[in-house]
C-alpha positions in Angstrom: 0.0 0.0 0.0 1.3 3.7 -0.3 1.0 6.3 1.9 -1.7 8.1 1.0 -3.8 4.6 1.0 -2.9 3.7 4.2 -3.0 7.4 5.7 -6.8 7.6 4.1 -7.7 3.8 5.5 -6.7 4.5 9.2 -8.0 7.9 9.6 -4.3 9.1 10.0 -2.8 12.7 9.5 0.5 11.2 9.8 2.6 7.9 9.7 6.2 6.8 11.2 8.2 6.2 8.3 10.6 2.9 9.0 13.8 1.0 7.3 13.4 -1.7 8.6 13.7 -1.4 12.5 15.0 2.1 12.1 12.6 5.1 12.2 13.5 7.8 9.2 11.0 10.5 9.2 7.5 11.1 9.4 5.0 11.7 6.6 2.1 14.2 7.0 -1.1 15.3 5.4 0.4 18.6 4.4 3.5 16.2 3.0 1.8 14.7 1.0 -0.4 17.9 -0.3 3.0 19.2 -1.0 3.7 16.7 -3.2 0.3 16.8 -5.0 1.1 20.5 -5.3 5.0 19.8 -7.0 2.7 17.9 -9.7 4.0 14.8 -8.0 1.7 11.6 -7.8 2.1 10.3 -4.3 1.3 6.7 -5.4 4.2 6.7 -7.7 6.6 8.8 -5.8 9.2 7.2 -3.3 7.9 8.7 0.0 10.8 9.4 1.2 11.3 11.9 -1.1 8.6 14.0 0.2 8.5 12.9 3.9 10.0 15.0 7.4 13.1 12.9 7.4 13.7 12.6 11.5 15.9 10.1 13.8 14.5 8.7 17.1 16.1 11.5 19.8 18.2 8.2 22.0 20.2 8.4 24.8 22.9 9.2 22.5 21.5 11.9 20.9 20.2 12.3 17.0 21.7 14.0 14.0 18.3 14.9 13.3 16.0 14.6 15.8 12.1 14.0 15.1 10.0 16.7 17.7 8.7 13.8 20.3 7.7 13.2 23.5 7.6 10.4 25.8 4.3 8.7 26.8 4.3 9.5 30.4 4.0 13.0 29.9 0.2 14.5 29.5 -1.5 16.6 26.6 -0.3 19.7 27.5 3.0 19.4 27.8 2.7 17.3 24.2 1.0 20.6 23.1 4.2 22.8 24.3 6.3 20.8 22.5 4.5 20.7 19.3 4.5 24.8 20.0 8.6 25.2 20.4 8.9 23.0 17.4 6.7 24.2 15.0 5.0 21.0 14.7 1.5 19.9 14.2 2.4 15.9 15.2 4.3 14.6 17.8 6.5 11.3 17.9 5.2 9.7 20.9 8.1 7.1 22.2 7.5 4.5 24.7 9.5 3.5 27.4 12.7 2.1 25.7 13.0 4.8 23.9 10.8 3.1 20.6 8.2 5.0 18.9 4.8 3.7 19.8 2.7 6.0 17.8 2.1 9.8 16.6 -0.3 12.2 17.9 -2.1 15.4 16.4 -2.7 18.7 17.8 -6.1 18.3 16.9 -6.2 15.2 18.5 -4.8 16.9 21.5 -7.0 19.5 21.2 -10.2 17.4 21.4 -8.9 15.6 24.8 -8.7 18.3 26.4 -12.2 19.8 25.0 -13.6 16.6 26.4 
């Protein structure tokens, strides 16, 4: 499946991009819109061409670090983040350091409207 198939079957604004076990980037909605507006037909273009390219922030740092966040901390302080980085999604890592999922401002937003 590509990208914009599975982004459009899960209901998703953004996916983890992965080689393998390593985590490369992210790709967004407005990623992908980018592409569509560079005349580009995501379904036939290599996604990491038009992706965030990001590392997992480890213990040892990251050349390029992804704006995350890990799972023990709570919505506002995800928002904060998102804020300082200019983001509209968030890496969310779990307790090893792994990414265990990506969460929206919106998303955000409606948890704490709730």
């Amino acid at each position: 499946d590509t990208a914009l198939k599975t982004m459009a079957q899960q209901n998703a604004s953004a996916l983890v991009v992965m080689s393998g076990e390593y985590l490369i980037g992210i790709v967004t909605v407005s990623d992908v819109v980018e592409c569509l507006a560079n005349d580009q037909d995501p379904n036939e273009t290599k996604i990491s061409s038009f992706m965030t390219e990001c590392e997992l922030l480890g213990k040892d740092g990251a050349a390029n670090p992804c704006a995350q966040l890990d799972e023990e901390f709570d919505a506002v302080s995800a928002l904060k983040v998102m804020h300082e980085a200019g983001v509209n999604h968030l890496l969310v890592s779990g307790q090893e350091g792994e990414p265990v999922g990506i969460v929206s401002s919106l998303e955000l937003l409606k948890l704490l409207a709730s």
